[in-house]
C-alpha positions as CSV (number, residue, x, y, z in Angstrom):
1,X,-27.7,-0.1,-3.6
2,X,-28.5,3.4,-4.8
3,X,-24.5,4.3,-5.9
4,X,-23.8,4.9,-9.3
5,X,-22.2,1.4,-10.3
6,X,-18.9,3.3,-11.4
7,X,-18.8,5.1,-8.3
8,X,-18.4,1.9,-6.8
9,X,-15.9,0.5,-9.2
10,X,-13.7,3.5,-9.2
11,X,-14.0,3.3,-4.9
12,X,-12.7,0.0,-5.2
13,X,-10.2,0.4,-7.2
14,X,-9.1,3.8,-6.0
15,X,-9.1,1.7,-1.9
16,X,-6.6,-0.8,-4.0
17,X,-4.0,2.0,-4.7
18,X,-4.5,2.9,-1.0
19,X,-4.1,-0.7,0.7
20,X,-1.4,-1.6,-1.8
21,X,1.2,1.1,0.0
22,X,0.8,-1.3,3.3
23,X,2.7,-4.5,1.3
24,X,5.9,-2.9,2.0
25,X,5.8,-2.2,5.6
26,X,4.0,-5.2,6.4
27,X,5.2,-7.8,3.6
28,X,8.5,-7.1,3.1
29,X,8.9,-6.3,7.3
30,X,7.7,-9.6,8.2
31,X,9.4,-11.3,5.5
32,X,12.8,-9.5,6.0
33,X,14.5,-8.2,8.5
34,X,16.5,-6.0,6.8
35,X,14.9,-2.7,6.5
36,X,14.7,0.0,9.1
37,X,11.4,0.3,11.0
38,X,12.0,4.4,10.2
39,X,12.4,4.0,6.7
40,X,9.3,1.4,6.1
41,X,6.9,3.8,8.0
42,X,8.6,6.8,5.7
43,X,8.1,4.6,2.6
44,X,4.9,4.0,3.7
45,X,3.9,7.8,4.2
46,X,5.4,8.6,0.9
47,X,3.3,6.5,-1.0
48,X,0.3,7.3,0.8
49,X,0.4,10.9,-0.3
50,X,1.4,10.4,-3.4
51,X,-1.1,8.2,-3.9
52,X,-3.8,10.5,-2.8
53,X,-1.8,13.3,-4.9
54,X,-2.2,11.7,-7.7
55,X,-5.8,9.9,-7.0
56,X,-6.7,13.6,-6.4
57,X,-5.8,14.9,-9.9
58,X,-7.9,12.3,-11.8
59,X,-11.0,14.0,-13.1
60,X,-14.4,11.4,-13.9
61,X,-14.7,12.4,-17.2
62,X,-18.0,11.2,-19.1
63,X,-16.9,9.2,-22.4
64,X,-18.9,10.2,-25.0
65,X,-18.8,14.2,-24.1
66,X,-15.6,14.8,-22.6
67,X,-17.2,16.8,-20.2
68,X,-15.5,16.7,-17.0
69,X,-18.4,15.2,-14.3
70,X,-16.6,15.9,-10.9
71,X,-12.8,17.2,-11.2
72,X,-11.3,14.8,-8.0
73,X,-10.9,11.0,-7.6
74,X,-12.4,10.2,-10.8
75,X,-10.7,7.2,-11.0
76,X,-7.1,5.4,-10.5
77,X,-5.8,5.9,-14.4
78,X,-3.0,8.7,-13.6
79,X,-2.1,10.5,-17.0
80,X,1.4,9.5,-18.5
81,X,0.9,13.4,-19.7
82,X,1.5,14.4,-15.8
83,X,4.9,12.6,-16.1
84,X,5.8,14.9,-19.1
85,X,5.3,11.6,-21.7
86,X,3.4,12.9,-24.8
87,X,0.1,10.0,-24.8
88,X,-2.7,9.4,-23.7
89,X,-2.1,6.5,-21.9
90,X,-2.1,6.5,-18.4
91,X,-1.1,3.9,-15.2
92,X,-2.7,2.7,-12.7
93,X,-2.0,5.7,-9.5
94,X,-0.7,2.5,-7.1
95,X,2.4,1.4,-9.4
96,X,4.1,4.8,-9.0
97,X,3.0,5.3,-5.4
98,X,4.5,1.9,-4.4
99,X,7.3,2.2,-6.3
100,X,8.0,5.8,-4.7
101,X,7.6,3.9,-1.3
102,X,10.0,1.2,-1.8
103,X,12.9,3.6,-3.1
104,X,12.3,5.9,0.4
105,X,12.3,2.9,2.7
106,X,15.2,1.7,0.8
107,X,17.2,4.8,0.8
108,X,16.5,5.6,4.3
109,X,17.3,2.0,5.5
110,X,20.6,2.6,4.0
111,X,20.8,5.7,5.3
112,X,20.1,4.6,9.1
113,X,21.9,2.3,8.6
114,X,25.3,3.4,7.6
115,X,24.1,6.2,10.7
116,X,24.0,2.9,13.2
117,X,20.6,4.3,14.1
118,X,19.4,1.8,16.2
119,X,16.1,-0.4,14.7
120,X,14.8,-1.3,18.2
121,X,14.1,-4.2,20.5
122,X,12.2,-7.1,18.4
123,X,10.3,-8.9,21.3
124,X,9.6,-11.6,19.8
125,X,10.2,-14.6,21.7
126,X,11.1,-18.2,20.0
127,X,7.9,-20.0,21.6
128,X,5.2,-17.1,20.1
129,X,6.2,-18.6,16.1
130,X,5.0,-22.0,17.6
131,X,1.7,-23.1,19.3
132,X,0.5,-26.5,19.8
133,X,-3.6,-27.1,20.6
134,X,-2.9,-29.1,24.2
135,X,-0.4,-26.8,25.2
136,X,-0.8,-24.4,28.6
137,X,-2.4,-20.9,27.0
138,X,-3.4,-22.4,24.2
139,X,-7.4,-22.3,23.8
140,X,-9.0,-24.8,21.5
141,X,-12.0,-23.0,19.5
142,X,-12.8,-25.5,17.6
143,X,-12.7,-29.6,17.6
144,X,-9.9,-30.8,15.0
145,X,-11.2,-32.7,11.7
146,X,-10.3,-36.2,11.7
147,X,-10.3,-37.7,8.3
Protein backbone atom coordinates (compact mmCIF):
# COMPACT_ATOMS: atom_id res chain seq x y z
CA UNK A 1 0.00 0.00 0.00
CA UNK A 2 2.98 2.26 0.21
CA UNK A 3 4.23 1.48 -3.75
CA UNK A 4 4.30 4.22 -6.04
CA UNK A 5 0.91 3.42 -8.00
CA UNK A 6 3.03 3.23 -11.35
CA UNK A 7 5.42 1.04 -9.88
CA UNK A 8 2.65 -1.26 -9.53
CA UNK A 9 1.21 -0.69 -12.94
CA UNK A 10 4.41 -1.11 -14.77
CA UNK A 11 5.01 -4.65 -12.41
CA UNK A 12 1.93 -5.80 -13.76
CA UNK A 13 2.29 -5.19 -16.90
CA UNK A 14 6.01 -5.89 -17.23
CA UNK A 15 4.70 -9.86 -15.17
CA UNK A 16 2.22 -9.90 -18.47
CA UNK A 17 5.18 -9.88 -20.99
CA UNK A 18 6.75 -12.56 -18.71
CA UNK A 19 3.59 -15.09 -18.35
CA UNK A 20 2.64 -14.42 -21.96
CA UNK A 21 5.98 -16.56 -23.21
CA UNK A 22 4.24 -19.73 -21.32
CA UNK A 23 1.01 -19.69 -24.01
CA UNK A 24 3.17 -21.43 -26.45
CA UNK A 25 4.48 -24.24 -24.57
CA UNK A 26 1.44 -24.80 -22.68
CA UNK A 27 -1.39 -23.63 -25.20
CA UNK A 28 -0.40 -24.56 -28.26
CA UNK A 29 1.33 -28.11 -26.48
CA UNK A 30 -1.91 -29.09 -25.16
CA UNK A 31 -3.88 -28.05 -28.02
CA UNK A 32 -1.55 -29.61 -30.60
CA UNK A 33 0.52 -32.25 -30.77
CA UNK A 34 2.57 -31.22 -33.34
CA UNK A 35 5.50 -29.44 -31.98
CA UNK A 36 8.59 -30.92 -30.41
CA UNK A 37 8.79 -30.86 -26.67
CA UNK A 38 12.65 -29.57 -27.41
CA UNK A 39 11.66 -26.91 -29.52
CA UNK A 40 8.61 -25.47 -27.23
CA UNK A 41 11.00 -25.42 -24.12
CA UNK A 42 13.67 -23.49 -26.61
CA UNK A 43 10.91 -21.17 -27.86
CA UNK A 44 10.01 -20.77 -24.49
CA UNK A 45 13.70 -19.76 -23.23
CA UNK A 46 13.98 -17.51 -26.22
CA UNK A 47 11.34 -15.39 -25.36
CA UNK A 48 12.00 -15.31 -21.85
CA UNK A 49 15.28 -13.62 -22.37
CA UNK A 50 14.40 -11.58 -24.82
CA UNK A 51 11.76 -10.51 -22.95
CA UNK A 52 13.81 -9.54 -19.99
CA UNK A 53 16.47 -8.08 -22.64
CA UNK A 54 14.27 -5.87 -23.73
CA UNK A 55 12.16 -5.15 -20.34
CA UNK A 56 15.76 -4.36 -19.16
CA UNK A 57 16.45 -1.50 -21.64
CA UNK A 58 13.27 0.46 -20.87
CA UNK A 59 14.23 3.46 -18.77
CA UNK A 60 11.09 5.11 -16.28
CA UNK A 61 11.40 8.29 -17.65
CA UNK A 62 9.37 11.21 -15.77
CA UNK A 63 6.96 13.00 -18.46
CA UNK A 64 7.17 16.37 -17.96
CA UNK A 65 11.17 16.55 -17.42
CA UNK A 66 12.51 13.82 -19.41
CA UNK A 67 14.75 13.03 -16.84
CA UNK A 68 15.48 9.54 -16.70
CA UNK A 69 14.07 8.26 -12.90
CA UNK A 70 15.68 4.68 -12.78
CA UNK A 71 17.48 3.40 -16.17
CA UNK A 72 15.96 -0.51 -15.90
CA UNK A 73 12.36 -2.01 -16.15
CA UNK A 74 10.83 1.21 -16.51
CA UNK A 75 8.07 -0.14 -18.16
CA UNK A 76 6.99 -2.67 -21.04
CA UNK A 77 6.87 0.13 -24.10
CA UNK A 78 10.14 -1.26 -26.12
CA UNK A 79 11.37 1.65 -28.45
CA UNK A 80 10.59 1.02 -32.31
CA UNK A 81 14.14 3.19 -32.41
CA UNK A 82 15.92 -0.10 -30.94
CA UNK A 83 14.61 -1.97 -34.03
CA UNK A 84 16.36 0.73 -36.24
CA UNK A 85 12.62 2.33 -37.25
CA UNK A 86 13.05 6.21 -37.13
CA UNK A 87 9.72 7.10 -34.37
CA UNK A 88 8.95 7.35 -31.35
CA UNK A 89 6.59 4.82 -31.08
CA UNK A 90 7.26 1.89 -29.38
CA UNK A 91 5.44 -1.86 -28.66
CA UNK A 92 4.56 -3.51 -26.14
CA UNK A 93 8.15 -5.89 -25.05
CA UNK A 94 5.70 -9.30 -25.06
CA UNK A 95 4.66 -9.08 -28.87
CA UNK A 96 8.25 -9.43 -30.06
CA UNK A 97 9.24 -11.83 -27.35
CA UNK A 98 6.40 -14.23 -28.22
CA UNK A 99 6.68 -13.88 -31.58
CA UNK A 100 10.65 -14.70 -31.25
CA UNK A 101 9.34 -17.80 -29.29
CA UNK A 102 7.02 -19.18 -31.76
CA UNK A 103 9.53 -18.90 -34.84
CA UNK A 104 12.27 -21.03 -32.45
CA UNK A 105 9.80 -23.68 -31.40
CA UNK A 106 8.68 -23.73 -34.96
CA UNK A 107 12.04 -23.96 -36.56
CA UNK A 108 13.33 -26.34 -34.18
CA UNK A 109 10.26 -28.69 -34.41
CA UNK A 110 11.03 -28.83 -38.01
CA UNK A 111 14.31 -29.31 -37.44
CA UNK A 112 13.85 -32.38 -34.96
CA UNK A 113 11.74 -33.38 -36.88
CA UNK A 114 13.15 -33.96 -40.26
CA UNK A 115 16.23 -35.30 -37.55
CA UNK A 116 13.50 -38.15 -36.42
CA UNK A 117 14.53 -37.02 -32.95
CA UNK A 118 12.33 -38.76 -30.95
CA UNK A 119 9.48 -36.38 -28.85
CA UNK A 120 9.04 -39.00 -25.99
CA UNK A 121 6.59 -41.27 -24.37
CA UNK A 122 3.13 -39.27 -23.82
CA UNK A 123 1.67 -41.28 -20.80
CA UNK A 124 -1.39 -40.35 -21.03
CA UNK A 125 -3.80 -42.91 -20.68
CA UNK A 126 -7.50 -42.73 -22.48
CA UNK A 127 -9.47 -43.01 -18.96
CA UNK A 128 -7.27 -39.80 -17.27
CA UNK A 129 -9.36 -37.26 -20.16
CA UNK A 130 -12.57 -38.67 -18.48
CA UNK A 131 -13.76 -38.81 -14.84
CA UNK A 132 -17.14 -39.53 -13.59
CA UNK A 133 -18.17 -38.36 -9.71
CA UNK A 134 -19.32 -42.23 -8.57
CA UNK A 135 -16.60 -43.69 -10.14
CA UNK A 136 -13.63 -45.87 -8.09
CA UNK A 137 -10.77 -42.87 -7.34
CA UNK A 138 -12.88 -40.38 -7.93
CA UNK A 139 -13.43 -38.13 -4.64
CA UNK A 140 -16.55 -36.04 -4.51
CA UNK A 141 -15.58 -32.42 -2.82
CA UNK A 142 -18.53 -31.08 -3.10
CA UNK A 143 -22.47 -32.03 -3.39
CA UNK A 144 -23.71 -31.49 -7.12
CA UNK A 145 -26.41 -28.51 -7.68
CA UNK A 146 -29.66 -29.79 -8.62
CA UNK A 147 -31.79 -27.27 -10.35
Amino acid sequence: IFLNPSFAIDLQLIGGVIILQTLPAVGLGLFTRWFHRAGLIAGWAVGMVWALVMLYQIPKVDPSTGDILKPHFGGSGYPLSHFGFDTDMAIWAGIPALLANVLVAVVLTLILRAAKVSDGVDATREPDYYAEAGEEGVETEMEPIVG
